[in-house]
Each structure stands twice: as structure tokens, then as C-alpha cells.
C-alpha atoms as a printed R data frame, in Angstrom:
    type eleno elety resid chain resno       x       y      z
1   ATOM     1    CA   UNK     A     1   0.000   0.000  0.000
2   ATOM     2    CA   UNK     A     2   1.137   3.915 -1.242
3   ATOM     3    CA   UNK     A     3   0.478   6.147  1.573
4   ATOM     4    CA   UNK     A     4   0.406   9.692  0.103
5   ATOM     5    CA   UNK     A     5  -1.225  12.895  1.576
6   ATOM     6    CA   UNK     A     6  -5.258  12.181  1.770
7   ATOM     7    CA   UNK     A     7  -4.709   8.445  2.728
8   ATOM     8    CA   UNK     A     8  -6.766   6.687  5.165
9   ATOM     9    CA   UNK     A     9  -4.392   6.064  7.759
10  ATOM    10    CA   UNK     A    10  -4.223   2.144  7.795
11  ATOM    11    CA   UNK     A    11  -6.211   0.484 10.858
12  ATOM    12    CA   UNK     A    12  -4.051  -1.894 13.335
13  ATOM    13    CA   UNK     A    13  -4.288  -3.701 16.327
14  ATOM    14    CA   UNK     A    14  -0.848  -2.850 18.424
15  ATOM    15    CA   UNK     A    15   0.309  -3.761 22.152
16  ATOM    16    CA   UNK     A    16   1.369  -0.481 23.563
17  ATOM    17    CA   UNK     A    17   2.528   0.939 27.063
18  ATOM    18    CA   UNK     A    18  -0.994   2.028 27.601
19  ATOM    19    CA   UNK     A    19  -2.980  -1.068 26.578
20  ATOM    20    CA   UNK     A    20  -3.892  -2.563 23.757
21  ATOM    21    CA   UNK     A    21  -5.219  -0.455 21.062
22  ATOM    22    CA   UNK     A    22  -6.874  -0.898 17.823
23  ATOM    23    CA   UNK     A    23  -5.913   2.431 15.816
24  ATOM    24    CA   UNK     A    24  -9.122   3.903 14.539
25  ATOM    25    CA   UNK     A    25 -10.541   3.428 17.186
26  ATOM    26    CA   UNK     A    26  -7.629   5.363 19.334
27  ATOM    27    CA   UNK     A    27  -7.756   8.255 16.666
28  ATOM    28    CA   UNK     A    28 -11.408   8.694 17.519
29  ATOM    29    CA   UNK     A    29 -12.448  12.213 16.643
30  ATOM    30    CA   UNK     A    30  -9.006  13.928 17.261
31  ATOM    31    CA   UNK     A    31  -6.366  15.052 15.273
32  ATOM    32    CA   UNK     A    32  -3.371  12.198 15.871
33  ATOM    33    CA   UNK     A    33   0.270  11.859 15.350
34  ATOM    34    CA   UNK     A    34   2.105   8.936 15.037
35  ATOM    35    CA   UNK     A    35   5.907   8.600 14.895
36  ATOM    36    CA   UNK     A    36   8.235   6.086 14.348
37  ATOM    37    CA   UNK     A    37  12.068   5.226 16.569
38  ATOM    38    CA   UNK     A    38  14.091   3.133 15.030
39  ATOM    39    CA   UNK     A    39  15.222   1.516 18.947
40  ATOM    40    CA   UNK     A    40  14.997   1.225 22.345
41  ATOM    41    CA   UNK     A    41  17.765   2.836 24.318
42  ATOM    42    CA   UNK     A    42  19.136   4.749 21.441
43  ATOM    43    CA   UNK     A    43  20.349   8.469 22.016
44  ATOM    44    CA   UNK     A    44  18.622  10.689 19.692
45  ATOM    45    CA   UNK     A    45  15.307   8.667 20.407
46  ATOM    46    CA   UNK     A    46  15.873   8.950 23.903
47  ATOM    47    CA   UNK     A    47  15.917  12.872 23.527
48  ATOM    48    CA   UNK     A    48  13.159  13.327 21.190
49  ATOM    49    CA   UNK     A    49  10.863  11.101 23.109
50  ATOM    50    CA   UNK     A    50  11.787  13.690 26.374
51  ATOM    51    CA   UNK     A    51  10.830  16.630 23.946
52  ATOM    52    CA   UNK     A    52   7.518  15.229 23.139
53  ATOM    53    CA   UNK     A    53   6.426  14.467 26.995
54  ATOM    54    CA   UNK     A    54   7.378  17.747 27.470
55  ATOM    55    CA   UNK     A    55   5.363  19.109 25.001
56  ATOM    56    CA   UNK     A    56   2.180  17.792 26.707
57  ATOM    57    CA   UNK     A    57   0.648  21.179 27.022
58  ATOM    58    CA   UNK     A    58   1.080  22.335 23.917
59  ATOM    59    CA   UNK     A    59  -0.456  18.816 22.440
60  ATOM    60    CA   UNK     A    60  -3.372  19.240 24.713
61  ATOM    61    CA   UNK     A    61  -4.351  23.021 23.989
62  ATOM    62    CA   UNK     A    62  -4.246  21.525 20.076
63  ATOM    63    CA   UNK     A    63  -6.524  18.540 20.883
64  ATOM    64    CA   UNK     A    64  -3.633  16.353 19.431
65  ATOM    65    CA   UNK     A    65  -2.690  12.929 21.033
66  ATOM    66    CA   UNK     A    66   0.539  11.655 19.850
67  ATOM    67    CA   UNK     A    67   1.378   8.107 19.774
68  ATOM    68    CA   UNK     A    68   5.094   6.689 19.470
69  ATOM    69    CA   UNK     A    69   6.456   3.248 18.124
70  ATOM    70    CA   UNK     A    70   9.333   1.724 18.832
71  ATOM    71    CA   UNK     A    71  10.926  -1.684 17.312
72  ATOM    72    CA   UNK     A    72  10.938  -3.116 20.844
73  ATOM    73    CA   UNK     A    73   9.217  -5.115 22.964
74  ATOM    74    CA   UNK     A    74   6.900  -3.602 25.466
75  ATOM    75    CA   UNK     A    75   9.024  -4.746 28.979
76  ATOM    76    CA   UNK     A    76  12.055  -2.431 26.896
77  ATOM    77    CA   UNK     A    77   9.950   0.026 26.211
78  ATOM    78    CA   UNK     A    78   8.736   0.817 30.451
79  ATOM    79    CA   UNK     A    79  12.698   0.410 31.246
80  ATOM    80    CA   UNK     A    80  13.353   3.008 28.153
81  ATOM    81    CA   UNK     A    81  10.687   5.248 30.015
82  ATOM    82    CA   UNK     A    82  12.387   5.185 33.056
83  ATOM    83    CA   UNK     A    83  15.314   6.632 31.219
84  ATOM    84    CA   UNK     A    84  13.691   9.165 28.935
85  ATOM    85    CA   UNK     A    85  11.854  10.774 32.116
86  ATOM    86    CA   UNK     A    86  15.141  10.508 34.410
87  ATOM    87    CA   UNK     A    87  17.225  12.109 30.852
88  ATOM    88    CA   UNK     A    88  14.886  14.721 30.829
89  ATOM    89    CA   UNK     A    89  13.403  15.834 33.687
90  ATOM    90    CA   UNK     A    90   9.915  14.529 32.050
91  ATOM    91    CA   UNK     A    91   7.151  12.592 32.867
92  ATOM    92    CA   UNK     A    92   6.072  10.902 29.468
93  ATOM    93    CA   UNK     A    93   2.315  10.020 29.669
94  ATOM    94    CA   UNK     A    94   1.524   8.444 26.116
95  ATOM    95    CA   UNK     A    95   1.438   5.271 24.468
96  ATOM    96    CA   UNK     A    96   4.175   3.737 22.784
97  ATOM    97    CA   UNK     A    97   3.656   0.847 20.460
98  ATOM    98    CA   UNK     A    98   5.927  -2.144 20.828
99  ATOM    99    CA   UNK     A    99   6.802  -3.752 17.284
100 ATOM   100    CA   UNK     A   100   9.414  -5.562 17.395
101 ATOM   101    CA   UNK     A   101   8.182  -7.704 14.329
102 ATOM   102    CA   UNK     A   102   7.776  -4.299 12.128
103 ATOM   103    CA   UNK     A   103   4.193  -5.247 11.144
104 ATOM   104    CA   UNK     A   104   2.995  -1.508 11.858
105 ATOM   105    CA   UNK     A   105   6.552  -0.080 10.501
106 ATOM   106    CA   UNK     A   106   5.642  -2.565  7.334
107 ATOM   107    CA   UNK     A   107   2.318  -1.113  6.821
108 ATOM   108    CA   UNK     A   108   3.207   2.746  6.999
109 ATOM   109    CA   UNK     A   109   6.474   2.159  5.342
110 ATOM   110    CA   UNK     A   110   8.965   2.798  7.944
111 ATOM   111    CA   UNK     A   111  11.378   0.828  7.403
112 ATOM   112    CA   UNK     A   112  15.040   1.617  6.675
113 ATOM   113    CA   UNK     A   113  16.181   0.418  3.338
114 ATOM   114    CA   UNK     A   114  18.754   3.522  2.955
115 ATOM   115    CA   UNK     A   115  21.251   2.792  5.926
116 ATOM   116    CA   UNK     A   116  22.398  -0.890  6.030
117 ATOM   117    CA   UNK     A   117  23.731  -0.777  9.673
118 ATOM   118    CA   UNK     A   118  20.514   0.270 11.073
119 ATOM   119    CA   UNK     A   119  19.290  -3.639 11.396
120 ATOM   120    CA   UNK     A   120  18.912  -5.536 14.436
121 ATOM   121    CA   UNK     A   121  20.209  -8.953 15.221
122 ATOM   122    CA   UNK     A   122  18.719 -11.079 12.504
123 ATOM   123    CA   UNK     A   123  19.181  -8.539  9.861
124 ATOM   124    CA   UNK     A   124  16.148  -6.595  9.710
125 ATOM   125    CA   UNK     A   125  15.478  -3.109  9.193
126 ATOM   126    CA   UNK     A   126  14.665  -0.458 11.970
127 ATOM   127    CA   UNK     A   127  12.641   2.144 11.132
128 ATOM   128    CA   UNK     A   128  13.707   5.580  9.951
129 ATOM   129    CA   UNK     A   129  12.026   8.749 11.836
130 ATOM   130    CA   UNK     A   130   8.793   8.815 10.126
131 ATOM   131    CA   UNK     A   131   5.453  11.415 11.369
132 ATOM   132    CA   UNK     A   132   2.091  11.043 10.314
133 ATOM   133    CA   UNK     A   133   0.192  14.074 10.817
134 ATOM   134    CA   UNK     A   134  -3.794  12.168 10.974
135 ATOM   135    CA   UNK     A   135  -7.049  15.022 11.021
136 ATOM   136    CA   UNK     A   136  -9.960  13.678 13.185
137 ATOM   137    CA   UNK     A   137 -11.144  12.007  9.911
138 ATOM   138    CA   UNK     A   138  -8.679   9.299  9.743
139 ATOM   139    CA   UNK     A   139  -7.024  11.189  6.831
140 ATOM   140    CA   UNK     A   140  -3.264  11.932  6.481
141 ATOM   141    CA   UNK     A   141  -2.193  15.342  6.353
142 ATOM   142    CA   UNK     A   142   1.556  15.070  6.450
143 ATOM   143    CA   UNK     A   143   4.350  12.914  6.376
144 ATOM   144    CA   UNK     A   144   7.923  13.328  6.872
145 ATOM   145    CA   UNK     A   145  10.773  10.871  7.679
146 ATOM   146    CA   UNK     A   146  13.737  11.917  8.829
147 ATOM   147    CA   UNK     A   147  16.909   9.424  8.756
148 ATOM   148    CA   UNK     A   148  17.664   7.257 11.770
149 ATOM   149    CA   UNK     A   149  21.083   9.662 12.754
150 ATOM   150    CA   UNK     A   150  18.552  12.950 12.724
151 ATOM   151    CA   UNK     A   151  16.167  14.015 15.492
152 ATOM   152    CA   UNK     A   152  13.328  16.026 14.289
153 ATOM   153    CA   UNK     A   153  12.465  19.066 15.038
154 ATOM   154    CA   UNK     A   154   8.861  18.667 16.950
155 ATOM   155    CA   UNK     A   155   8.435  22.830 17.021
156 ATOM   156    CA   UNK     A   156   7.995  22.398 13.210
157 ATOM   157    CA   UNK     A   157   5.600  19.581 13.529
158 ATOM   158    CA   UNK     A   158   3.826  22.091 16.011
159 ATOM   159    CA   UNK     A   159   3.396  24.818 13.261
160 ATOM   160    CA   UNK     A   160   2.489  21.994 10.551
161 ATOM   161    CA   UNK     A   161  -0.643  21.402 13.245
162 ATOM   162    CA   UNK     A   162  -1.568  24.503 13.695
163 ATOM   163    CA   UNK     A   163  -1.229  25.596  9.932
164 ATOM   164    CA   UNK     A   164  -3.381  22.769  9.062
165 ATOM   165    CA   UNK     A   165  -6.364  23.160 11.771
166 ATOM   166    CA   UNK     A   166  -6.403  26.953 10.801
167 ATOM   167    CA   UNK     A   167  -6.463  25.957  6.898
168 ATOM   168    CA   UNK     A   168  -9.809  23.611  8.185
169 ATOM   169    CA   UNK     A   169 -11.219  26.643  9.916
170 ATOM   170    CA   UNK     A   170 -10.732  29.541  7.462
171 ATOM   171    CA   UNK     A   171 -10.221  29.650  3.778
172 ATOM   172    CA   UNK     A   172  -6.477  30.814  4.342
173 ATOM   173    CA   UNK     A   173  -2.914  28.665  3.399
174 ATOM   174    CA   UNK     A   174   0.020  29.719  5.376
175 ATOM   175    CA   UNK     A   175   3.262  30.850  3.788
176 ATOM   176    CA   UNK     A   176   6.707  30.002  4.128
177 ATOM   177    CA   UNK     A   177   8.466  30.342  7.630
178 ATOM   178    CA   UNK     A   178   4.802  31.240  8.685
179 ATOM   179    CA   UNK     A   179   4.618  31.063 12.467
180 ATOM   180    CA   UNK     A   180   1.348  30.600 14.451
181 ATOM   181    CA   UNK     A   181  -0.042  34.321 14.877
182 ATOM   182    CA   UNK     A   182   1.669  36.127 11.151
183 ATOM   183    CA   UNK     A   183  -0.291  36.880  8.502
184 ATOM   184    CA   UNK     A   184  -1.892  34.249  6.424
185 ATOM   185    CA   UNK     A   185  -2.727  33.702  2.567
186 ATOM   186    CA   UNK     A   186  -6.233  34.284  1.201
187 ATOM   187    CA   UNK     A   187  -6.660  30.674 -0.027
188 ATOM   188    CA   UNK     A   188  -7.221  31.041 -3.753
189 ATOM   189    CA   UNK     A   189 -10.302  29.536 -4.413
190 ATOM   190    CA   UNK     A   190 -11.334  33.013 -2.524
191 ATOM   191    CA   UNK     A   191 -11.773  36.004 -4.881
192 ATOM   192    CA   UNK     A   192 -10.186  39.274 -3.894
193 ATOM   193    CA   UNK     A   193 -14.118  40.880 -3.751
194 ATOM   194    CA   UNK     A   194 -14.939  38.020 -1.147
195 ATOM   195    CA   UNK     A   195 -11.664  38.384  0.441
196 ATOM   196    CA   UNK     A   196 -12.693  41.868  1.576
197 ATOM   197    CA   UNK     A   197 -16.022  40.810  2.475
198 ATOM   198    CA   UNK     A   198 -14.534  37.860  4.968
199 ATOM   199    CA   UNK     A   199 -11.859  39.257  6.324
200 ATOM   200    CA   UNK     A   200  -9.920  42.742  7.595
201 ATOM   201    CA   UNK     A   201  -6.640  43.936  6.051
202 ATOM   202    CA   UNK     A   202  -6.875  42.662  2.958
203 ATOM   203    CA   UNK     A   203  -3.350  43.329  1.557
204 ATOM   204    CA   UNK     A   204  -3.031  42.888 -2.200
205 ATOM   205    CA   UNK     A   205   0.700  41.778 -3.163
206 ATOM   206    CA   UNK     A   206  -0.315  40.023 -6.489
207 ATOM   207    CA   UNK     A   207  -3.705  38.994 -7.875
208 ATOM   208    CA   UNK     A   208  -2.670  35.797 -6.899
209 ATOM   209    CA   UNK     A   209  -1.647  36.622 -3.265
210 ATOM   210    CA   UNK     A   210  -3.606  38.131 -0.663
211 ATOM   211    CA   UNK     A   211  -1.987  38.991  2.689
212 ATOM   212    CA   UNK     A   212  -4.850  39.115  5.811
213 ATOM   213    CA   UNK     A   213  -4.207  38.629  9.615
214 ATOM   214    CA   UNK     A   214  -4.088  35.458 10.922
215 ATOM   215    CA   UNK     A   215  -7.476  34.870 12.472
216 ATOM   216    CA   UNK     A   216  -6.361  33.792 15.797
């Protein structure tokens, strides 16, 4: 299966830290992100996991739940969490999934086929850093993946978020470097007439690009 932008995010049964879960049903009517570690007890994943519990307020004021995986077992994963909170002065409160056989990482294409020393014992692949951005629809709004020896930058997932729930909102795209709060694009399915009509400040750079204040 080709996961692309608009996807149904593929359903799964998992074993995670917090229970077992079968996706869809865990997305429920929120907006979800899922993200991929290639290991257990790994340094990079150890700090971005830290970054993410600390996060937690910011997640929460978004309605987001975030959901990790890890190609582990789940009695690795509550050691790993002992470490990640003790790293990182954290308290990390959501679910990991343990898949140590890669049948989720299989599914969403996770798997490293770029780096041939990220493999574990028998040979196969870890995953690479992969995040799937998933709307309260079940539908996939981003992906990026990020090699194994790169942590990501979860400030920049933030923005993606709020980008794309003020895109759902108002007819508005965001431009480059845009940061939660700048002005936005009148999307251009909007004409400049209606523009003025919808919102203040209508700035007129090009035909094609309207400036207005961010709505929030």
C-alpha cells in the first residue's frame, strides 16, 4: 500500500505501554500523530521522546494525542521510560507501540532500506524517523521521515498542526516560515471581492496573493 497525503491512515491492532489499542478506534475524533524510533535505548530517540512528553501542554491546547512506536518489545519500552523521564526531567504520559516484528513499521512504510547498519540482530530493518500528521477524519495530512542519525524538530511539527487546523477553519494557506499568529494567505479559491467581504486587512501583493491577519 502507497500512503500519500489524503490516505486513510491504515487500521491496526498494536500492544502499547498504555494497553492494547486498535488504531481507529484510538484516533477517535481527534487530530493524531504517530511517529516512528528506530530503537529502544538509542540516544537521539531517547531525547526526542523527552521533547515530546514535554510538550504535553502544547499537544493538549491543540486537541492532538501523539502516539510513538518503537521496534521493541513492550518490557524495553517501560525500562526506556524510566530513562527518557530521568534524561529529561519529564514525565512521558503516552502510548508507545511495541513492534518488534515491524508489522505496523511494514504497513506505513517505515522501514530503513537507505542505511544498512541500522538492522537488528537477525538482519532486519529499523525504522527511519517517520510522522504522520492524521485530522480527526482518519485522513493523512503530512508525512515526513527523517533518517535514523537525525532528530526532528517537533516545534515544526507544532506549526504543521496549527497551519493545518487553521487551513480547516478559514479559507487561508500559510506561507513560508509562517509562524502561528503572522499573517496568512487568502486561499485562492477566494476572490479578492470576497476576500474583503470575509476578512480585515486585505493586503493585495499580487492577484494571486492576498496577505490578511491570521485569524487567531
Amino acid at each position: 500500500m502507497v500512503l500519500r497525503l489524503g490516505s486513510i491512515a491504515p487500521d491496526f491492532e498494536a500492544q502499547t505501554t498504555k494497553g492494547n489499542i486498535k488504531f481507529h478506534e484510538f484516533i477517535g475524533d481527534k487530530w493524531t500523530i504517530l511517529f516512528s524510533h528506530p530503537a529502544d535505548f538509542t540516544p537521539v530517540c531517547t531525547t526526542e521522546l523527552g521533547l515530546v512528553a514535554a510538550l504535553e501542554d502544547e499537544w493538549e491546547k491543540r486537541g492532538v494525542q501523539v502516539i510513538g512506536l518503537s521496534a521493541n518489545g513492550l518490557e524495553d519500552h517501560a525500562k526506556w521510560i524510566e530513562d527518557i523521564n530521568e534524561v529529561n526531567s519529564v514525565e512521558l504520559n503516552f502510548p508507545i507501540i511495541a513492534d518488534a516484528d515491524r508489522k505496523v513499521s511494514e504497513l506505513y512504510d517505515m522501514l530503513d532500506h537507505q542505511d544498512a547498519s541500522n538492522v537488528d540482530a537477525k538482519g532486519i530493518p529499523f525504522t527511519v524517523r517517520s510522522v504522520f500528521i492524521i485530522d480527526p477524519k482518519k485522513s493523512i495530512r503530512l508525512i515526513l521521515s527523517y533518517p535514523a542519525s537525525t532528530g526532528r524538530n517537533f516545534d515544526e511539527i507544532l506549526r504543521v498542526v496549527d497551519s493545518l487546523q487553521l487551513g480547516d477553519q478559514h479559507r487561508i494557506t500559510t506561507p513560508g516560515n509562517w509562524k502561528k499568529g503572522d499573517d496568512v494567505i487568502v486561499h485562492p479559491s477566494v476572490t479578492t471581492e470576497e476576500a474583503h467581504k470575509i476578512f480585515k486587512n486585505v493586503r493585495v501583493v499580487k492577484p494571486y496573493l492576498r496577505l490578511t491577519k491570521s485569524p487567531f
